[in-house]
Backbone as XML, in Angstrom:
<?xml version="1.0"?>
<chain id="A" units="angstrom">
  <residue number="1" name="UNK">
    <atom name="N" x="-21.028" y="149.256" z="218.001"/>
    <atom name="CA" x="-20.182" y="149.871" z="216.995"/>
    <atom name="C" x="-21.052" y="150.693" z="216.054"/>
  </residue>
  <residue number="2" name="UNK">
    <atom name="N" x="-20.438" y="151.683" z="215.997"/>
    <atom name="CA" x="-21.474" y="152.446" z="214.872"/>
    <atom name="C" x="-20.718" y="152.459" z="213.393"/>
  </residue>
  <residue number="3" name="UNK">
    <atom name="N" x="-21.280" y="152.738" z="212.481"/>
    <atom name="CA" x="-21.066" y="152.665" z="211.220"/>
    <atom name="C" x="-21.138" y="153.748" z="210.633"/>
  </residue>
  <residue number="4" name="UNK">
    <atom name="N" x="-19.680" y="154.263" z="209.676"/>
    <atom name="CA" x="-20.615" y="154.998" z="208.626"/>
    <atom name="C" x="-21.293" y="155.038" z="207.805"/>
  </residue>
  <residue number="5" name="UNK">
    <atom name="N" x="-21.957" y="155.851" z="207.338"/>
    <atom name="CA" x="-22.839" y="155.917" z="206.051"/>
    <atom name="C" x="-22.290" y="157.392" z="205.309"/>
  </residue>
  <residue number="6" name="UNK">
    <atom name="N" x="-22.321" y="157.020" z="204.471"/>
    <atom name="CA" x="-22.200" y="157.955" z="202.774"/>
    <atom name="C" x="-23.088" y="158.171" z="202.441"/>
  </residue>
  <residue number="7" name="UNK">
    <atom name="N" x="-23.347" y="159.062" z="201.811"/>
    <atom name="CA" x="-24.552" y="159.275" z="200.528"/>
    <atom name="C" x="-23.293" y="159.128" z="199.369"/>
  </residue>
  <residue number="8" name="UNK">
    <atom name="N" x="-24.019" y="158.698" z="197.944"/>
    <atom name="CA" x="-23.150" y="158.203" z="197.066"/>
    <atom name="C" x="-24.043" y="158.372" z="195.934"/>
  </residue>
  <residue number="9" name="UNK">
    <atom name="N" x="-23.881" y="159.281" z="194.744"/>
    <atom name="CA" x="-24.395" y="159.315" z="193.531"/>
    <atom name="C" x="-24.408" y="157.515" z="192.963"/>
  </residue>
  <residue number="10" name="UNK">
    <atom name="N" x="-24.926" y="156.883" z="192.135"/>
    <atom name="CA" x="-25.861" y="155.894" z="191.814"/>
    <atom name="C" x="-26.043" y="156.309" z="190.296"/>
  </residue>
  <residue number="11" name="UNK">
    <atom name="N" x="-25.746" y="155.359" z="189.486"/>
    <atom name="CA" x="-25.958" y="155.421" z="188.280"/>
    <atom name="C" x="-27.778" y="154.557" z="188.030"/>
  </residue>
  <residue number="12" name="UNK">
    <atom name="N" x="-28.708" y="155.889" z="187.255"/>
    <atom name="CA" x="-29.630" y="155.321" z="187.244"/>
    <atom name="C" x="-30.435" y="155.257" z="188.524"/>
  </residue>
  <residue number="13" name="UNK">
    <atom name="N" x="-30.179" y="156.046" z="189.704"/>
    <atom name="CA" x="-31.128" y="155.637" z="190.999"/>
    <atom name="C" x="-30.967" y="156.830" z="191.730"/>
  </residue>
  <residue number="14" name="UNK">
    <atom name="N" x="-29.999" y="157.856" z="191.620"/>
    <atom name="CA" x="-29.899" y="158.889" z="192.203"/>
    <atom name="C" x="-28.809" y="158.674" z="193.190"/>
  </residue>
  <residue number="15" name="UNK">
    <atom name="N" x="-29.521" y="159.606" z="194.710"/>
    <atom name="CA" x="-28.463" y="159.443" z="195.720"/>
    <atom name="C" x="-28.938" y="158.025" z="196.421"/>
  </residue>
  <residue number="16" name="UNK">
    <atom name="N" x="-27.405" y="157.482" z="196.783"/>
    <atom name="CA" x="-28.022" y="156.004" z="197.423"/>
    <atom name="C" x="-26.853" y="156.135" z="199.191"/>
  </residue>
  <residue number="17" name="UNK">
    <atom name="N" x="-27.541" y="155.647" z="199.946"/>
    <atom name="CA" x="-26.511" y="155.156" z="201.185"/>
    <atom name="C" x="-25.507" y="154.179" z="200.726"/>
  </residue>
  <residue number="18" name="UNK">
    <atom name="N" x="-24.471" y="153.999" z="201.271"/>
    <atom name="CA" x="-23.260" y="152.878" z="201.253"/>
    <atom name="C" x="-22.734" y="153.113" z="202.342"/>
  </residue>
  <residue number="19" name="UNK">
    <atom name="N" x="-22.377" y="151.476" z="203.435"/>
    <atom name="CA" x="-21.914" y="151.431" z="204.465"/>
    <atom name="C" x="-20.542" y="151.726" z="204.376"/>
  </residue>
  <residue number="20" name="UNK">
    <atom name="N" x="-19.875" y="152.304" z="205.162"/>
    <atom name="CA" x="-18.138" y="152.542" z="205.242"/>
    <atom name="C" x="-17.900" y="151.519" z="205.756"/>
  </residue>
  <residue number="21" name="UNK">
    <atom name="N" x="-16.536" y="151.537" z="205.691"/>
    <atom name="CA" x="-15.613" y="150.264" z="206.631"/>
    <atom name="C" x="-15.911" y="149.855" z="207.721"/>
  </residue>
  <residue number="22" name="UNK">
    <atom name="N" x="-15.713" y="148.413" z="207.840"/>
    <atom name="CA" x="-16.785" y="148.025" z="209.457"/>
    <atom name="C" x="-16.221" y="147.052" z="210.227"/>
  </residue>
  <residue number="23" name="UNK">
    <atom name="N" x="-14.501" y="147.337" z="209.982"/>
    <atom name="CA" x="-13.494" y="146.563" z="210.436"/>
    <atom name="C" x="-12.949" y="147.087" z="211.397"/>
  </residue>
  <residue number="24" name="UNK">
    <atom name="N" x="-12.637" y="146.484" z="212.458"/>
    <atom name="CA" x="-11.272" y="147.223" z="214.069"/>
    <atom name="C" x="-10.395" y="147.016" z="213.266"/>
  </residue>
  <residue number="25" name="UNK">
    <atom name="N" x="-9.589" y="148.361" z="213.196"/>
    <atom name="CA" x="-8.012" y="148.336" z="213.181"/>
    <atom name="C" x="-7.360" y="147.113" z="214.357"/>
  </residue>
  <residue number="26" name="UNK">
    <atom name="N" x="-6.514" y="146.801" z="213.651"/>
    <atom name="CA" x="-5.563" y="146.217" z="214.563"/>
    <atom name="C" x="-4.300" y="145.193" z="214.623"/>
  </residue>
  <residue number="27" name="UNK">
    <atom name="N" x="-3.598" y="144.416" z="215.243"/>
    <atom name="CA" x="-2.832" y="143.711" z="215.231"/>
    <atom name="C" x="-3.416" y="142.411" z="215.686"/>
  </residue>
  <residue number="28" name="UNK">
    <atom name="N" x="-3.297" y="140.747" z="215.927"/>
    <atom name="CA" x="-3.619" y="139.780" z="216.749"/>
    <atom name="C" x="-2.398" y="140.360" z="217.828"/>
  </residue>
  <residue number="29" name="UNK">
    <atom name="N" x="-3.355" y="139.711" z="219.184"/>
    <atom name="CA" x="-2.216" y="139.785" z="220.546"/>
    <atom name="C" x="-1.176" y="138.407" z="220.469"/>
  </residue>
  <residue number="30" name="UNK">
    <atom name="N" x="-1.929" y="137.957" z="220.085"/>
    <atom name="CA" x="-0.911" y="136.662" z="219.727"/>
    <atom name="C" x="-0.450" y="136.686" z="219.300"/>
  </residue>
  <residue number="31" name="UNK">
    <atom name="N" x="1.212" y="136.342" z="219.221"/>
    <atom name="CA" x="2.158" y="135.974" z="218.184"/>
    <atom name="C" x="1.966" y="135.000" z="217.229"/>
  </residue>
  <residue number="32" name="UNK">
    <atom name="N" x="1.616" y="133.658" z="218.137"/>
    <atom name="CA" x="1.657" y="132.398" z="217.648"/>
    <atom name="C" x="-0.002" y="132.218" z="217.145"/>
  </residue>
  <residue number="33" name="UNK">
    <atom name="N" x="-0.927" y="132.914" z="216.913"/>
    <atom name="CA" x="-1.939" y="132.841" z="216.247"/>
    <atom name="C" x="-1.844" y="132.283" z="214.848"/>
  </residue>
  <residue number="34" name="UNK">
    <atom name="N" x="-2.589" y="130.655" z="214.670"/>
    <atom name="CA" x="-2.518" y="130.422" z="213.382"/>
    <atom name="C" x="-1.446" y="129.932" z="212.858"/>
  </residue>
  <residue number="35" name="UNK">
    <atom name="N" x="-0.467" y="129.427" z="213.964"/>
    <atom name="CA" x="0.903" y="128.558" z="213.741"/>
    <atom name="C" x="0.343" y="127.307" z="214.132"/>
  </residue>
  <residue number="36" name="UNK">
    <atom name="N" x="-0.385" y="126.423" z="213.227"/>
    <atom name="CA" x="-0.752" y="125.008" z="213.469"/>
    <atom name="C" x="0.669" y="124.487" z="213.852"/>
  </residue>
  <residue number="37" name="UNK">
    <atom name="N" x="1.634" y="124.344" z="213.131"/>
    <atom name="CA" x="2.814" y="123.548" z="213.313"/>
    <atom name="C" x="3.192" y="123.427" z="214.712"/>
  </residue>
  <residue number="38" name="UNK">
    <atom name="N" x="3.306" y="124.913" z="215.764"/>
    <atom name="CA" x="3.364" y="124.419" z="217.495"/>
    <atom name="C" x="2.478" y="124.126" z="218.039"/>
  </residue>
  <residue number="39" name="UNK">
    <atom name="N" x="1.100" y="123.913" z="216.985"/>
    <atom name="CA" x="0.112" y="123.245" z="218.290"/>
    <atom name="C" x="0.464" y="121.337" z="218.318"/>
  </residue>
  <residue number="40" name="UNK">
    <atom name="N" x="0.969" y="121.113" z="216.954"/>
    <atom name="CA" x="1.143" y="119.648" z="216.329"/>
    <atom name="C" x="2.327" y="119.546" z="217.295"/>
  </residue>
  <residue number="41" name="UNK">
    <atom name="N" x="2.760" y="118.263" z="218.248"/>
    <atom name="CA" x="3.720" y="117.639" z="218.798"/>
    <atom name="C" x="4.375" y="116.675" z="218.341"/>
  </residue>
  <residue number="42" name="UNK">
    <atom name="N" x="3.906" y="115.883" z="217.053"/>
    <atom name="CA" x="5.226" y="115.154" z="216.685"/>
    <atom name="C" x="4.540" y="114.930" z="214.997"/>
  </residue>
  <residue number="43" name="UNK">
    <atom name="N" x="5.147" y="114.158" z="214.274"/>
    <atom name="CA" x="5.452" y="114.019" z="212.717"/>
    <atom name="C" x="3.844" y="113.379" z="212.616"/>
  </residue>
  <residue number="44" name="UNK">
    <atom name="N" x="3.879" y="112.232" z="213.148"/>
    <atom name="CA" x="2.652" y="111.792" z="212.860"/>
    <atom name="C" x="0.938" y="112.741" z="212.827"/>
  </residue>
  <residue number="45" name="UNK">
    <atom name="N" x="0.808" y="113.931" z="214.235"/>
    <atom name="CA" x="-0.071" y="114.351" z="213.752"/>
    <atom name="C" x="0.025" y="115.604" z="212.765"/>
  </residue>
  <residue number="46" name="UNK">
    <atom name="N" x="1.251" y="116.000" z="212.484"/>
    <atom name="CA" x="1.429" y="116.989" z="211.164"/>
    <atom name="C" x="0.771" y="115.999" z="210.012"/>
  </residue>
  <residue number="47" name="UNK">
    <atom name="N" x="0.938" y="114.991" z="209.749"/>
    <atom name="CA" x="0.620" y="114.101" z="208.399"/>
    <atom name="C" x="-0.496" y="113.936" z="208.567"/>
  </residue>
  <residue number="48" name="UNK">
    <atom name="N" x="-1.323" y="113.621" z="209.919"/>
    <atom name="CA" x="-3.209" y="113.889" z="209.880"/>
    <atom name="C" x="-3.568" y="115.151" z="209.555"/>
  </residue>
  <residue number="49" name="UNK">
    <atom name="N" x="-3.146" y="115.841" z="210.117"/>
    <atom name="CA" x="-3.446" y="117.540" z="209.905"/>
    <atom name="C" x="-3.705" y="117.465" z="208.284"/>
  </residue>
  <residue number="50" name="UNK">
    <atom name="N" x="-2.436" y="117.528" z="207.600"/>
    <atom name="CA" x="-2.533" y="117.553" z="206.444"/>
    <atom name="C" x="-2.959" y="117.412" z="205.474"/>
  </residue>
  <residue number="51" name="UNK">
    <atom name="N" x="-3.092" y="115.316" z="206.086"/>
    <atom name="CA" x="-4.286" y="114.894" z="204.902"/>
    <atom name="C" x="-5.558" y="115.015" z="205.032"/>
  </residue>
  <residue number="52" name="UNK">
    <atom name="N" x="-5.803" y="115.914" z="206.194"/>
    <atom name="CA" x="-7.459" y="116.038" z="206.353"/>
    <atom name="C" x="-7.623" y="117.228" z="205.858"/>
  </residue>
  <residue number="53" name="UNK">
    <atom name="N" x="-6.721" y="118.348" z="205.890"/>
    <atom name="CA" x="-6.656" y="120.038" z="205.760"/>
    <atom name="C" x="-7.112" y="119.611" z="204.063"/>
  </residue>
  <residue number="54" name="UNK">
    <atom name="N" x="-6.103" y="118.805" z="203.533"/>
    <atom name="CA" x="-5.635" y="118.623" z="201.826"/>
    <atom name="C" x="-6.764" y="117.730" z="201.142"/>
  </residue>
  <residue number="55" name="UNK">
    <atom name="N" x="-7.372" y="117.118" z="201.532"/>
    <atom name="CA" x="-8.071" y="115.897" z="201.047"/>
    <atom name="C" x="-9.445" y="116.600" z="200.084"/>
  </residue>
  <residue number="56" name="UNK">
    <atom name="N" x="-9.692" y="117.740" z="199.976"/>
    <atom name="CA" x="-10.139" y="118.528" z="198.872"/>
    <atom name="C" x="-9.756" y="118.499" z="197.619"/>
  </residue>
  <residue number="57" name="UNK">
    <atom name="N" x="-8.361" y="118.868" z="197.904"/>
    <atom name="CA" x="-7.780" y="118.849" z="196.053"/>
    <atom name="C" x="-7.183" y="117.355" z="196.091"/>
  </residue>
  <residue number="58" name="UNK">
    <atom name="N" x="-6.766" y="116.709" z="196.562"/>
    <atom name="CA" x="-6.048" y="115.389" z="196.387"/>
    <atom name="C" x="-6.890" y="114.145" z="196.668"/>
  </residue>
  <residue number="59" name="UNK">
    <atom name="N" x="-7.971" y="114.375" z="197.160"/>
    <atom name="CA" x="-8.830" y="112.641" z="197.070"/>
    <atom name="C" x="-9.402" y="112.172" z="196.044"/>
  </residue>
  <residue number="60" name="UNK">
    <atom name="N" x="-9.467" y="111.112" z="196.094"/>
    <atom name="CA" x="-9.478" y="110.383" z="194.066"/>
    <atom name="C" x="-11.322" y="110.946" z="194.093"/>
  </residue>
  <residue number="61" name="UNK">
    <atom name="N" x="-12.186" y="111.022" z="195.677"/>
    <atom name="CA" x="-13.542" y="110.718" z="195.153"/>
    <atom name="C" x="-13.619" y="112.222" z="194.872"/>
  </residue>
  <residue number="62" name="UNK">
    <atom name="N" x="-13.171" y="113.013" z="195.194"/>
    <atom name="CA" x="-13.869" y="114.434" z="195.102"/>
    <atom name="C" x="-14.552" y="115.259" z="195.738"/>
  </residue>
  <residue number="63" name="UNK">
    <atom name="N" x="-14.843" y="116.135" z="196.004"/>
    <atom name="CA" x="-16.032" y="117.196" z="196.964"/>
    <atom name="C" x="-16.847" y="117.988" z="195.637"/>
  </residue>
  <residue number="64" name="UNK">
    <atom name="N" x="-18.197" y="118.326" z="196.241"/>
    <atom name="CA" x="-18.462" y="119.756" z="195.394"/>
    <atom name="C" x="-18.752" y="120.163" z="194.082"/>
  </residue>
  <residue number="65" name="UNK">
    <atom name="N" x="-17.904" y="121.266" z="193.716"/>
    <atom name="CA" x="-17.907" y="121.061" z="192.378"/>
    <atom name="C" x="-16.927" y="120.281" z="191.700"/>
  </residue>
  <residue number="66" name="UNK">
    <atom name="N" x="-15.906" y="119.931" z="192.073"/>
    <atom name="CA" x="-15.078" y="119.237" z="191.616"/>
    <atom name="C" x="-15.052" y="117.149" z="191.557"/>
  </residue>
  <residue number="67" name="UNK">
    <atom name="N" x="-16.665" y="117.333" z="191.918"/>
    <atom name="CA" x="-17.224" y="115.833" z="191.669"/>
    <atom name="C" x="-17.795" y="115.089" z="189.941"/>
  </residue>
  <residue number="68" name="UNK">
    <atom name="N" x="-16.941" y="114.162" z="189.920"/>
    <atom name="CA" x="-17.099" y="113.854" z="188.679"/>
    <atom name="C" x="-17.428" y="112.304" z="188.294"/>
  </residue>
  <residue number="69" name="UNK">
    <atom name="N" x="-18.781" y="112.235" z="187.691"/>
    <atom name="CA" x="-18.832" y="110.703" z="187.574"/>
    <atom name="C" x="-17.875" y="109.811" z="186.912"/>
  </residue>
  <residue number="70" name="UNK">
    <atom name="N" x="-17.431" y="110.313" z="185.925"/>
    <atom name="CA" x="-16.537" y="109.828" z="185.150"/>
    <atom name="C" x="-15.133" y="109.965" z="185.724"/>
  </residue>
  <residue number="71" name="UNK">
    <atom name="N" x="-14.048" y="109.640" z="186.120"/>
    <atom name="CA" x="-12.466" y="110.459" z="186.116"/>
    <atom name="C" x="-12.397" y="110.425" z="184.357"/>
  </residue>
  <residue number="72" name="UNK">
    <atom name="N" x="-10.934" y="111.477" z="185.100"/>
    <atom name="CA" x="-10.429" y="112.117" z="183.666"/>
    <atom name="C" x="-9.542" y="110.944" z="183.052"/>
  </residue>
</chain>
């Protein structure tokens, strides 16, 4: 894939390069791309899905930055 390049006035530095857009146009061929819900076959693994997808913002211990010795 080739890329464009710009030349681009630069505050303080003169002329500088900047890459252009470096994305394919396009559509997915798939319809169902990213529809977890028809890959899940019954109630029970929607509710694993979930609480594993969710367990970031909703687990009492925390991840990250949102780790806190103290609770609120």
């Amino acid at each position: 894939m080739e890329y464009k390049v710009e030349m681009k006035e630069a505050p303080g530095r003169g002329k500088v390069e900047v890459l252009g857009p470096t994305f394919e146009g396009g559509l997915p061929e798939d319809k169902n791309l990213g529809d977890w819900e028809r890959k899940l076959e019954n109630r029970e693994e929607r509710v694993k899905y979930l609480k594993n997808a969710l367990r970031y913002w909703y687990s009492p211990e925390g991840f990250g930055s949102e780790k806190r010795k103290n609770p609120a």
